[in-house]
Residue frames relative to the residue before (quaternion, step in Angstrom):
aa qw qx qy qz dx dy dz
X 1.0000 0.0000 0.0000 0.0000 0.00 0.00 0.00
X 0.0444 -0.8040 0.5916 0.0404 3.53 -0.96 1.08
X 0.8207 0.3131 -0.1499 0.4538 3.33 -1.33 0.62
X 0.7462 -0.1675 0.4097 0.4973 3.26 -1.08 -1.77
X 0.5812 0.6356 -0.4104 0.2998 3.49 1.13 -0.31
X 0.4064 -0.7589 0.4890 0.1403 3.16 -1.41 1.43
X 0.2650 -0.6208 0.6439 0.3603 3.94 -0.60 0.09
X 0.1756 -0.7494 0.6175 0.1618 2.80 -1.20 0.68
X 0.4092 -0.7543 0.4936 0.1409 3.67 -1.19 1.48
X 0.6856 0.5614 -0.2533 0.3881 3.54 1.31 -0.98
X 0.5663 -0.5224 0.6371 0.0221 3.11 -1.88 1.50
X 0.5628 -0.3545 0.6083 0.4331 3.51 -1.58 -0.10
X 0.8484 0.2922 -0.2148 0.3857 2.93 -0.22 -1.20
X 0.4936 0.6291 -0.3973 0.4503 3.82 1.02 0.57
X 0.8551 0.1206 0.0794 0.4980 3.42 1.13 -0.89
X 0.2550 -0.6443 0.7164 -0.0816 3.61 -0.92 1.58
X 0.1548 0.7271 -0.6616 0.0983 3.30 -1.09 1.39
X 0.0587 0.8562 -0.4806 0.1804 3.30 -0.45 0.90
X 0.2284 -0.6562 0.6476 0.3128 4.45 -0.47 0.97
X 0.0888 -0.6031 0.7858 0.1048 3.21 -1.81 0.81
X 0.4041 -0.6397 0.6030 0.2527 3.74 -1.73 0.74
X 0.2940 -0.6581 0.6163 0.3173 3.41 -1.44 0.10
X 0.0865 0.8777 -0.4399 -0.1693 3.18 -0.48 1.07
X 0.7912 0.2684 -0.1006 0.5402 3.43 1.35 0.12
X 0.0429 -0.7887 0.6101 0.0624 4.23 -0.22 0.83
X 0.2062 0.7582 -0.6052 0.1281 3.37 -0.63 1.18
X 0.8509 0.2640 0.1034 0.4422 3.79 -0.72 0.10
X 0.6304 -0.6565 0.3648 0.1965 3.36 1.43 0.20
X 0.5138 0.0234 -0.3490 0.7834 2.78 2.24 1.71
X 0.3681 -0.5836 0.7176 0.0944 2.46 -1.94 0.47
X 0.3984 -0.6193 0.6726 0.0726 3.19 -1.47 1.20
X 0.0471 0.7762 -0.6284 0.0175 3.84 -1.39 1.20
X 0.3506 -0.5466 0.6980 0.3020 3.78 -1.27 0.62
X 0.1718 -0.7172 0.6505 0.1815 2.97 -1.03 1.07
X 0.8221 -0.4128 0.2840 0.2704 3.48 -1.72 0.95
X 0.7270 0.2982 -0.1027 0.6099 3.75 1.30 -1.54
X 0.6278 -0.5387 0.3522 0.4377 3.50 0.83 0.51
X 0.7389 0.4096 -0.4075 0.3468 3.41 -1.82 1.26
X 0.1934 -0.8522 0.3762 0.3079 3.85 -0.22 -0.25
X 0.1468 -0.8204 0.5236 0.1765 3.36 -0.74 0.16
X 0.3267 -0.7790 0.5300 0.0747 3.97 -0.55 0.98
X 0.0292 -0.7612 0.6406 -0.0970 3.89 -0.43 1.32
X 0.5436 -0.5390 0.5124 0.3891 3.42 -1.32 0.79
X 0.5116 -0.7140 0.3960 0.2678 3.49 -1.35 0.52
X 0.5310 0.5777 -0.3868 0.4845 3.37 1.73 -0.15
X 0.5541 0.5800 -0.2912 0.5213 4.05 0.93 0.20
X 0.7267 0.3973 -0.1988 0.5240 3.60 1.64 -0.01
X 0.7295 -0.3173 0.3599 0.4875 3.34 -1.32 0.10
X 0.6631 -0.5547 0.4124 0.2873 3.82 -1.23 0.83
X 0.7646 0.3695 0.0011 0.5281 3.07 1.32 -1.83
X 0.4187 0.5738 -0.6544 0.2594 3.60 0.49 0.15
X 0.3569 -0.6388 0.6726 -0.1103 2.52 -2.05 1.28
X 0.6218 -0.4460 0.5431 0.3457 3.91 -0.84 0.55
X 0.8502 0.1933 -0.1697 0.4592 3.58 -0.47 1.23
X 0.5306 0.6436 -0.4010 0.3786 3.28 1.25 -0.32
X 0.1671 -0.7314 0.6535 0.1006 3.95 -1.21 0.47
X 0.1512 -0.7806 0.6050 -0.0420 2.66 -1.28 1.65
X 0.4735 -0.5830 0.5764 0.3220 3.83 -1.33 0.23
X 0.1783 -0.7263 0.6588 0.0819 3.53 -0.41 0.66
X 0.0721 -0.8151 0.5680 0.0882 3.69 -0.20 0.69
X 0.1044 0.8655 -0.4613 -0.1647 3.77 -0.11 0.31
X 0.1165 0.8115 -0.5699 0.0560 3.90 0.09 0.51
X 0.6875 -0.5999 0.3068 0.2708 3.27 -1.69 0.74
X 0.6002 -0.5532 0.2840 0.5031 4.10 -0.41 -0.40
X 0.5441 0.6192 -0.2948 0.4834 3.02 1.55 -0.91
X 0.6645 0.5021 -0.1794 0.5237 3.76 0.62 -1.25
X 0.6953 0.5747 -0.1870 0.3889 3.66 1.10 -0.74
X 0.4664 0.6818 -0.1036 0.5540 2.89 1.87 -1.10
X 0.8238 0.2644 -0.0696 0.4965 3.16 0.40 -1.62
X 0.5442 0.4810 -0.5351 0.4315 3.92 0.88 0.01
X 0.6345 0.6280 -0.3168 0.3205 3.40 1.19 -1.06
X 0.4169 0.7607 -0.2950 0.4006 3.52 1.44 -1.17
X 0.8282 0.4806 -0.0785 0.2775 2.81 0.10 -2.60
X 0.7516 0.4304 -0.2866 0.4096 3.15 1.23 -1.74
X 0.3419 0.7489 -0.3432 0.4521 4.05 1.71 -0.14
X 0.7028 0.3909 -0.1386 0.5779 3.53 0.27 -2.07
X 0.4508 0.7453 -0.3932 0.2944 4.24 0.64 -0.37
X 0.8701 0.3058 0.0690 0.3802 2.11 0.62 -2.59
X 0.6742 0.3991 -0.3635 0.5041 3.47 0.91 -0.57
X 0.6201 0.4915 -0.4450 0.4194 4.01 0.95 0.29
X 0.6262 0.4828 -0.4287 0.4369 3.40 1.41 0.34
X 0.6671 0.5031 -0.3463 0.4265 2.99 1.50 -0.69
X 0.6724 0.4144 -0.3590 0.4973 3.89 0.66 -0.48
X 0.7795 0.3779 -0.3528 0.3538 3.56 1.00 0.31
X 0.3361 0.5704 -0.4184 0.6218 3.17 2.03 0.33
X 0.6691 0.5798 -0.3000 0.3552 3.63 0.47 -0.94
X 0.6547 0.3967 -0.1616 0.6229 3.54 1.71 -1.28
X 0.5764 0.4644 -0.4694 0.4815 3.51 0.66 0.46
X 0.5341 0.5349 -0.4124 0.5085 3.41 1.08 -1.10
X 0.7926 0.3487 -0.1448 0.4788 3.82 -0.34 -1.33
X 0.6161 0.3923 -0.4770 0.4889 3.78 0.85 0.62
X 0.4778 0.4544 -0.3887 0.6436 3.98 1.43 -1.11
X 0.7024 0.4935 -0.4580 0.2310 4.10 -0.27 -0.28
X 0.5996 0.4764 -0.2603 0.5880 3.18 1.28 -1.48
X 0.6665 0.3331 -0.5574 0.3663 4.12 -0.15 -0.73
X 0.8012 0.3581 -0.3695 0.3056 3.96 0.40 -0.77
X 0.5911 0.6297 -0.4596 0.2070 3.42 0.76 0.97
């Protein structure tokens, strides 16, 4: 893994991605058309603050196991950019001394 790059842990069969519309907010859910056809109705406290009637979301659906490990990866990322931003810092120091 270099940089910002993520491995990536996830199978087909690990992950369901799919845009759903909003097509109605009533009652503390919201009603979407999903993207591959049918709808599917989620409580509105489980969404963005601001969703609005028309808005399109990514529904990302992946397993716990696969969840686990994106979470890992996106972890091991960040702190290898930071301790290697850090060794750049303290390498640009020593050349200007």
């Amino acid at each position: 893994m270099t940089g910002g790059e993520l491995k990536s842990h996830t199978l087909e069969t690990e992950v369901a991605e799919t845009k759903i519309v909003a097509k109605k907010i009533e009652l503390g859910r919201v009603l979407f058309e999903v993207e591959s056809g049918g709808e599917l109705t989620l409580p509105k406290r489980l969404l963005p603050k601001n969703i609005s009637v028309g808005d399109t979301l990514v529904l990302d659906v992946v397993t716990e196991n696969c969840y686990v490990e994106r979470k890992k990866d996106i972890a091991k990322a960040l702190l290898n950019e930071i301790l290697n931003a850090d060794d750049q810092n303290q390498s640009a120091t020593q050349k200007n001394k």
